[in-house]
MMTF fields as JSON, N, C-alpha, C and O atoms, coordinates in Angstrom:
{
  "mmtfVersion": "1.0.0",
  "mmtfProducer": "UNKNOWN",
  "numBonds": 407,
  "numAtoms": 408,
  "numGroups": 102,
  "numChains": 1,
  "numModels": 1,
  "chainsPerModel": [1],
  "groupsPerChain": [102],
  "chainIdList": ["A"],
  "bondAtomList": [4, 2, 8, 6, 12, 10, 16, 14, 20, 18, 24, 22, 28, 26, 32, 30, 36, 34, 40, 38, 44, 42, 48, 46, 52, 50, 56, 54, 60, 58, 64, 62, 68, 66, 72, 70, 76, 74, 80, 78, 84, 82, 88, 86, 92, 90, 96, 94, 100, 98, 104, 102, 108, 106, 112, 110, 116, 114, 120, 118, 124, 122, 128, 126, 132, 130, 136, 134, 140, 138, 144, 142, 148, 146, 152, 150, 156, 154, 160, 158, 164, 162, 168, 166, 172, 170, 176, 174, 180, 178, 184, 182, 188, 186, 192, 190, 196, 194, 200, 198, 204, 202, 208, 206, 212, 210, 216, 214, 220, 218, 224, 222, 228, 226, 232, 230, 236, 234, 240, 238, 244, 242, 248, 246, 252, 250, 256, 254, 260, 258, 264, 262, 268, 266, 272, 270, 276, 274, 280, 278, 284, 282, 288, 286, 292, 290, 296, 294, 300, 298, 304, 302, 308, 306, 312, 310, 316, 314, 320, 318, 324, 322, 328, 326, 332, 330, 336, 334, 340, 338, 344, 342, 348, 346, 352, 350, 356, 354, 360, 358, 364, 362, 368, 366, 372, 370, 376, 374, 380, 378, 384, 382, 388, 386, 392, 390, 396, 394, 400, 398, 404, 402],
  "bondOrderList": [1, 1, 1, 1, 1, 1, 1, 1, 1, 1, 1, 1, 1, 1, 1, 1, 1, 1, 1, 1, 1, 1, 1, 1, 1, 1, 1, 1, 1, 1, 1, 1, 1, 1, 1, 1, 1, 1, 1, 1, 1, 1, 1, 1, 1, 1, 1, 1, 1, 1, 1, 1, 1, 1, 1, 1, 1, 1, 1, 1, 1, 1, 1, 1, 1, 1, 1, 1, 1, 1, 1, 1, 1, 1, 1, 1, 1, 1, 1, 1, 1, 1, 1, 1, 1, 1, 1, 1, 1, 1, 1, 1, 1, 1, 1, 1, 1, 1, 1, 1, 1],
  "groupList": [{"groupName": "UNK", "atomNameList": ["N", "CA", "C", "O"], "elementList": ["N", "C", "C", "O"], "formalChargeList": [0, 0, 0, 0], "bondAtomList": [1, 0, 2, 1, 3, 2], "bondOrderList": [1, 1, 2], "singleLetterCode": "X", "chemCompType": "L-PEPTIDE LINKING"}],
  "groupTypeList": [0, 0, 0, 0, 0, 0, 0, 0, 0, 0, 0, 0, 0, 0, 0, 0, 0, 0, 0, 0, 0, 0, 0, 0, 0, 0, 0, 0, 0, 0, 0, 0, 0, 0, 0, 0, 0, 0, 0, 0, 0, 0, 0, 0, 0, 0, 0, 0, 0, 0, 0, 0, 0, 0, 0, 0, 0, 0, 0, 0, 0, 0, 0, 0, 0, 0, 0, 0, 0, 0, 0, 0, 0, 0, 0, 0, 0, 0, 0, 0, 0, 0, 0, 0, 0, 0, 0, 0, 0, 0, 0, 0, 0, 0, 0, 0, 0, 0, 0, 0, 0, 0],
  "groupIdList": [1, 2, 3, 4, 5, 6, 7, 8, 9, 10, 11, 12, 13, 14, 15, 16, 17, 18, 19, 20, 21, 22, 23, 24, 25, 26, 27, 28, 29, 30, 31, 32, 33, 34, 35, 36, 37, 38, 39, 40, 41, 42, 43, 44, 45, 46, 47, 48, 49, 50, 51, 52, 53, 54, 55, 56, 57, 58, 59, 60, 61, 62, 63, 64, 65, 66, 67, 68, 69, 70, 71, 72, 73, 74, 75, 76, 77, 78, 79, 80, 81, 82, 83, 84, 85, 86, 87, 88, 89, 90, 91, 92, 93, 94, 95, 96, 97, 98, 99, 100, 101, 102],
  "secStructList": [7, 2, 2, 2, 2, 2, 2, 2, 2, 6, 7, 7, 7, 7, 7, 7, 7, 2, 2, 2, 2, 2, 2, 2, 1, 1, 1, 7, 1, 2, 2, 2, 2, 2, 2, 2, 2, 2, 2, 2, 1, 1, 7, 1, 2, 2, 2, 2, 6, 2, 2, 2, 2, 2, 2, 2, 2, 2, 2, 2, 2, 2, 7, 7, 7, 7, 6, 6, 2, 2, 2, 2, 2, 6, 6, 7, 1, 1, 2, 2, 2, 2, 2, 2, 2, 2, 2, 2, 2, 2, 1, 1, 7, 6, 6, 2, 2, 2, 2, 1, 7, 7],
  "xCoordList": [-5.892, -5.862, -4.624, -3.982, -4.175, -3.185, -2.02, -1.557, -1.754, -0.762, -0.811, 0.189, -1.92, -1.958, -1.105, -0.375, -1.66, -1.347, 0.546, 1.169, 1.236, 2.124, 3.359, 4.289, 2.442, 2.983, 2.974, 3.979, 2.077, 1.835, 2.796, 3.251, 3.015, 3.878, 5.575, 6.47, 5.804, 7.083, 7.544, 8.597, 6.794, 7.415, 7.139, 6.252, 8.218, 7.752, 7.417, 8.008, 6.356, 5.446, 6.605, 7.451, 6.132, 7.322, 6.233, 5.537, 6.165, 5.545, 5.884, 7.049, 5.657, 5.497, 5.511, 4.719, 6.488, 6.073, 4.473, 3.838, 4.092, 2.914, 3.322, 2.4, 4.812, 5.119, 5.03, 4.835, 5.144, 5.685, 4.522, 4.468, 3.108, 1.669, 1.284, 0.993, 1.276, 1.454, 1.755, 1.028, 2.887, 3.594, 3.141, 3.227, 2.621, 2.09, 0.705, 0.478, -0.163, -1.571, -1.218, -2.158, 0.071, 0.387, -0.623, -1.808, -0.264, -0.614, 0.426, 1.218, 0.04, 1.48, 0.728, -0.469, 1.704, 1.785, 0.679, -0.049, 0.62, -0.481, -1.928, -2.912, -1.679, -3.319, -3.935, -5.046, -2.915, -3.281, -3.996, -5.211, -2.808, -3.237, -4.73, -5.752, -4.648, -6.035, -7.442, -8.394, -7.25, -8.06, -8.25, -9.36, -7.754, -8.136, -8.906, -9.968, -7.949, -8.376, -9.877, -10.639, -10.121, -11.591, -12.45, -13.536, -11.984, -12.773, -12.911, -13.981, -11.932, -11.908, -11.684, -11.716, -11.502, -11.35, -9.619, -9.037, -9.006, -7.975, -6.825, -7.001, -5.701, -4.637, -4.321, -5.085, -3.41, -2.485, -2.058, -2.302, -0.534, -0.297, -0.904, -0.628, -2.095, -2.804, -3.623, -4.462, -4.182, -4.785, -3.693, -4.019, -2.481, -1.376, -0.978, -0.341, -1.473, -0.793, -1.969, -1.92, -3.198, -4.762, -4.863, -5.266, -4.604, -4.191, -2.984, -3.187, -1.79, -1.226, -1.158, -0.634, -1.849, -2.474, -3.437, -3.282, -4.776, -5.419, -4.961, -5.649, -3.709, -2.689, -2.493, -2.989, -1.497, -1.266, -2.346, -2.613, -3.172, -4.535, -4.759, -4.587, -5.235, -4.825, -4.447, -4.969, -2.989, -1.382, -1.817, -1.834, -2.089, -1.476, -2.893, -2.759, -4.449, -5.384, -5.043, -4.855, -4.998, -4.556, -3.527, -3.6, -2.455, -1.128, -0.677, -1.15, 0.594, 0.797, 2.397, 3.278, 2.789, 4.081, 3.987, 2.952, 4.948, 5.402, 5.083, 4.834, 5.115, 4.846, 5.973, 5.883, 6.989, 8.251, 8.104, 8.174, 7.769, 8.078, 6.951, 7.165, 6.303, 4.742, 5.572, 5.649, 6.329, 6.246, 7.492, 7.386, 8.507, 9.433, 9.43, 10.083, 8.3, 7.827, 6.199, 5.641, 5.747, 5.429, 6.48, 6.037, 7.527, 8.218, 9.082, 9.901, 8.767, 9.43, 10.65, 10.756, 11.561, 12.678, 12.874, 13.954, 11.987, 12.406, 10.562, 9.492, 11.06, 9.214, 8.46, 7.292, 9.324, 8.625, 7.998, 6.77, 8.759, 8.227, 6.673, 5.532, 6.977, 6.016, 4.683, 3.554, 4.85, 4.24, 3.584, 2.598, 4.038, 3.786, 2.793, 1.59, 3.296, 2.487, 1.525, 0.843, 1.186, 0.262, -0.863, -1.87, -0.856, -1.395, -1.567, -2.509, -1.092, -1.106, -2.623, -3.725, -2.376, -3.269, -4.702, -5.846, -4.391, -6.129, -6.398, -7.486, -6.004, -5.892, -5.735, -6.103, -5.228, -5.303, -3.372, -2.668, -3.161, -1.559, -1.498, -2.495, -0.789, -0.249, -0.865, -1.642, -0.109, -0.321, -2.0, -2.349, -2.563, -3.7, -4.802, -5.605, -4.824, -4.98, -5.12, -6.085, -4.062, -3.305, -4.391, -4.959, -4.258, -4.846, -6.775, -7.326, -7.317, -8.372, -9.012, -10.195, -7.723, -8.146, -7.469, -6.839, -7.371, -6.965, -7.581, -7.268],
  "yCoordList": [8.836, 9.443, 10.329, 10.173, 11.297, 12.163, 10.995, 11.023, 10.145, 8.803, 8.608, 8.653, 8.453, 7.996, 8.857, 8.571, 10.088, 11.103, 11.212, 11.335, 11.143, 11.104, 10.597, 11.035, 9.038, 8.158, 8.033, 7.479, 8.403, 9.125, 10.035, 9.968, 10.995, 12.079, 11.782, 12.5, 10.647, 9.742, 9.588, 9.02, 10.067, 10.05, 8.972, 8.219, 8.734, 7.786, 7.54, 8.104, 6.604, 7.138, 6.403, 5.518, 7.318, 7.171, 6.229, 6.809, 4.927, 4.407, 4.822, 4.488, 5.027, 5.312, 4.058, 3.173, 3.847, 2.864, 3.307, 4.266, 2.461, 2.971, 3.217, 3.476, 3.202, 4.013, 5.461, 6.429, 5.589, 7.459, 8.189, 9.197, 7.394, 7.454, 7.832, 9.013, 7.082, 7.277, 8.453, 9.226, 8.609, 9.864, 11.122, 12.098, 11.107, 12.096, 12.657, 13.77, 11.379, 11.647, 11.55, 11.335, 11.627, 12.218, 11.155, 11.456, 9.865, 8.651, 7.394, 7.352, 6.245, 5.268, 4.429, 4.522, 3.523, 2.569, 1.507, 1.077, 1.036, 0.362, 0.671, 0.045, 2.158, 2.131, 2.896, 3.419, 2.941, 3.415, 2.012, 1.817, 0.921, -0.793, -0.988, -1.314, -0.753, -1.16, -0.641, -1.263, 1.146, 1.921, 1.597, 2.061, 1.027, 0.39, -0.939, -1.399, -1.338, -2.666, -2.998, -3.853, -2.251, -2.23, -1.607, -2.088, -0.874, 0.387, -0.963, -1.091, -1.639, -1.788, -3.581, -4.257, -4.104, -5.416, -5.585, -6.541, -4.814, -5.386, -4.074, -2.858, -4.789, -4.318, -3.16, -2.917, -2.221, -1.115, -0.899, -0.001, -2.536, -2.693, -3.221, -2.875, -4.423, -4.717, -3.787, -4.482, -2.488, -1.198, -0.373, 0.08, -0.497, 0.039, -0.552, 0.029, -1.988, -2.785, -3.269, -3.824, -2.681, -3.226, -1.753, -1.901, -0.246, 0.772, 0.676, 1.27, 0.124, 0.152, -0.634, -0.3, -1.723, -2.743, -2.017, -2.154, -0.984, -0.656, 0.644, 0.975, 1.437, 2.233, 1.568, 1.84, 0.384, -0.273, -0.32, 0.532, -1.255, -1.147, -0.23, -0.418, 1.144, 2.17, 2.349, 2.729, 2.056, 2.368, 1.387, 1.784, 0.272, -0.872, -0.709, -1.155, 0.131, 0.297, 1.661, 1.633, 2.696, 3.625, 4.861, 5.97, 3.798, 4.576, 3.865, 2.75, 4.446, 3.575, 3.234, 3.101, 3.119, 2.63, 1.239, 0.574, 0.922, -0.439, -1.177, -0.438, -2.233, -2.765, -3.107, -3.997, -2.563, -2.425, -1.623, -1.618, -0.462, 0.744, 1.007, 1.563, 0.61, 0.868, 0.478, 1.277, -0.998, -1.65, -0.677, -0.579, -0.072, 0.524, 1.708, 1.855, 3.028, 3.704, 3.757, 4.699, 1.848, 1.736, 1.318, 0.592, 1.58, 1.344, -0.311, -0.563, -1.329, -2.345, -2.588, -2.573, -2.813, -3.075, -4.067, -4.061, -4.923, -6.717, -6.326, -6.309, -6.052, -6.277, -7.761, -7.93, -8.587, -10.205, -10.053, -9.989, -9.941, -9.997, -8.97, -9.373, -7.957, -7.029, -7.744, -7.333, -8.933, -9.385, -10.808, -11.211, -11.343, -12.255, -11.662, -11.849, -10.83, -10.449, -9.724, -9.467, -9.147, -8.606, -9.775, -9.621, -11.256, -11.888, -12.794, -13.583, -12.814, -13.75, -12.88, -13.419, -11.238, -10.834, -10.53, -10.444, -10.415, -10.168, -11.095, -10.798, -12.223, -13.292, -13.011, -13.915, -11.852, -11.503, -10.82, -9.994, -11.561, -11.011, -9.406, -9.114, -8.66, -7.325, -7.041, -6.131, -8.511, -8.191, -8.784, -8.513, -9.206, -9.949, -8.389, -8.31, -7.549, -6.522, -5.611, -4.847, -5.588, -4.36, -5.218, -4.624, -6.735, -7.094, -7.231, -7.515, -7.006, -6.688, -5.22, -4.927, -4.173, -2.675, -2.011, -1.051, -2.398, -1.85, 0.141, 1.043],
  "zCoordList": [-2.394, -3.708, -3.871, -4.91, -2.928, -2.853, -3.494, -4.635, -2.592, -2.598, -4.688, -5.404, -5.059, -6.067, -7.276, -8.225, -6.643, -7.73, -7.695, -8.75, -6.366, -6.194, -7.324, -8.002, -6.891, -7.52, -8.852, -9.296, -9.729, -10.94, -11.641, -12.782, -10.575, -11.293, -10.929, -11.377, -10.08, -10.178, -8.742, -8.451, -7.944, -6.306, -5.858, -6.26, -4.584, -3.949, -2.668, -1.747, -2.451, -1.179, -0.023, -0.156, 1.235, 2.439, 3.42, 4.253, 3.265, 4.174, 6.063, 6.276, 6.521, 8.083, 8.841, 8.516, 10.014, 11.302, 11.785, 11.347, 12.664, 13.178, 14.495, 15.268, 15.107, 15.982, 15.328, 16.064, 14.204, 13.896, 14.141, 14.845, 13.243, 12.954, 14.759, 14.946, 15.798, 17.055, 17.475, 18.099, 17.119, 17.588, 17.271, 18.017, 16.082, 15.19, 15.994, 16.467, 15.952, 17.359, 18.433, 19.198, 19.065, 20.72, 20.908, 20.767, 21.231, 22.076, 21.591, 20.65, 22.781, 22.297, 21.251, 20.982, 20.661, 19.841, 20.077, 19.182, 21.705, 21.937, 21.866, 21.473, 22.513, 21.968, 21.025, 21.1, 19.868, 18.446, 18.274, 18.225, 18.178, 17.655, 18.393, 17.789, 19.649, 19.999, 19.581, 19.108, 20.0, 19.111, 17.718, 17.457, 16.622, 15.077, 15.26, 14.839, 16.038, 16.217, 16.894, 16.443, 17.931, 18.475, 16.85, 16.528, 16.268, 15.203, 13.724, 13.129, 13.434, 12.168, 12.296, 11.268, 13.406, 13.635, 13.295, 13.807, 12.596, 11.813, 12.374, 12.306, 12.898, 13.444, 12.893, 11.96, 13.09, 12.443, 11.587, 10.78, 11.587, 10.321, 9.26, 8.111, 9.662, 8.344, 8.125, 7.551, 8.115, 8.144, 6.665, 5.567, 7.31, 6.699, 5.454, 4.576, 5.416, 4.354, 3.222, 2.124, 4.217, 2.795, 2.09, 0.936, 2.442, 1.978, 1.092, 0.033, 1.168, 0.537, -0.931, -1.994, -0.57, -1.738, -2.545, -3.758, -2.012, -2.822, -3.683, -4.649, -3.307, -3.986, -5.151, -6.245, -4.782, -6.172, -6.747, -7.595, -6.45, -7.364, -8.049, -9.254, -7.596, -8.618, -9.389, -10.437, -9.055, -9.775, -11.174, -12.338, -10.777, -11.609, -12.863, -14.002, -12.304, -13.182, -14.048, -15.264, -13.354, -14.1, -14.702, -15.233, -14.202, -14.987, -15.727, -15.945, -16.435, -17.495, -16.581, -17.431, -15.597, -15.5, -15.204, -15.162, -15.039, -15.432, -13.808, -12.857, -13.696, -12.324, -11.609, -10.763, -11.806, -11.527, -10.803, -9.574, -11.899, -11.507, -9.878, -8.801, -10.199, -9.362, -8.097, -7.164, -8.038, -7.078, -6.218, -4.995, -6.853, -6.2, -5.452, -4.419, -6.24, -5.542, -4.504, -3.941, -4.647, -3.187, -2.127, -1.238, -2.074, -1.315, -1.34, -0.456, -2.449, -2.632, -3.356, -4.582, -2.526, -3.045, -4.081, -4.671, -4.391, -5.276, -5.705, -5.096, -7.138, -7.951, -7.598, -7.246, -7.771, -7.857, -6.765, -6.822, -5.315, -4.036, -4.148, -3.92, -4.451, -4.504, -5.467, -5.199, -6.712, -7.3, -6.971, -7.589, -6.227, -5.216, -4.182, -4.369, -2.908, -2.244, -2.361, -1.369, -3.745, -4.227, -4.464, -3.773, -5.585, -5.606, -4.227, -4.303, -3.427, -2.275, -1.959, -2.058, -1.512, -0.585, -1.651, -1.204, -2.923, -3.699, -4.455, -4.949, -4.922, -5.424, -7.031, -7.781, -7.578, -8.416, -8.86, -8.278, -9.96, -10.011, -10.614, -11.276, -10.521, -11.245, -12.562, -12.852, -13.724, -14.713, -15.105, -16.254, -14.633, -14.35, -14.268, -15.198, -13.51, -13.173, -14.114, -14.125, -15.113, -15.955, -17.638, -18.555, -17.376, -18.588, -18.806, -19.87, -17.784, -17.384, -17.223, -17.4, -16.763, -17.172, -18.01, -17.566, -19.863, -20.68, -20.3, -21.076]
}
């Protein structure tokens, strides 16, 4: 939610390695991945990257910026890509999203 509000008021979120995330809890890289991975079935980075999808989600339900805009301060350089891999991973496109939560 913090993330959301961020992004709202125009910032942009600083995605993290999950070496940094590691570093941060004083343990290594491996057994952060393992520790999630035993906890949640699902690796580090896909941990990192289904959080970051449900941000957009957010983004794309209740702000009014553009999905451009959304996609750049999640950290995507190329909107399309960001609009692509958005529908790849929820089966649902951006504007698909935006036309469903007037």
């Amino acid at each position: 939610m913090h993330d959301f509000k961020s992004i709202n008021k125009g910032n942009t979120i600083s995605i993290k390695k999950i070496a940094e995330y590691a570093l941060e809890l004083g343990v290594s890289q491996n057994h952060l991945n393992d520790t999630i991975k035993r906890i949640t079935g699902k690796s580090a980075g896909q941990l990192v990257k289904s959080q970051l999808l449900k941000q957009a989600t957010m983004c794309l339900k209740h702000s009014e910026k553009t999905v451009s805009e959304i996609a750049y301060k999640l950290g995507y350089e190329d909107p399309s890509y960001f609009a692509r891999y958005y529908k790849r991973h929820t089966g649902h496109s951006p504007s698909d999203i935006r036309q469903h939560n007037p």
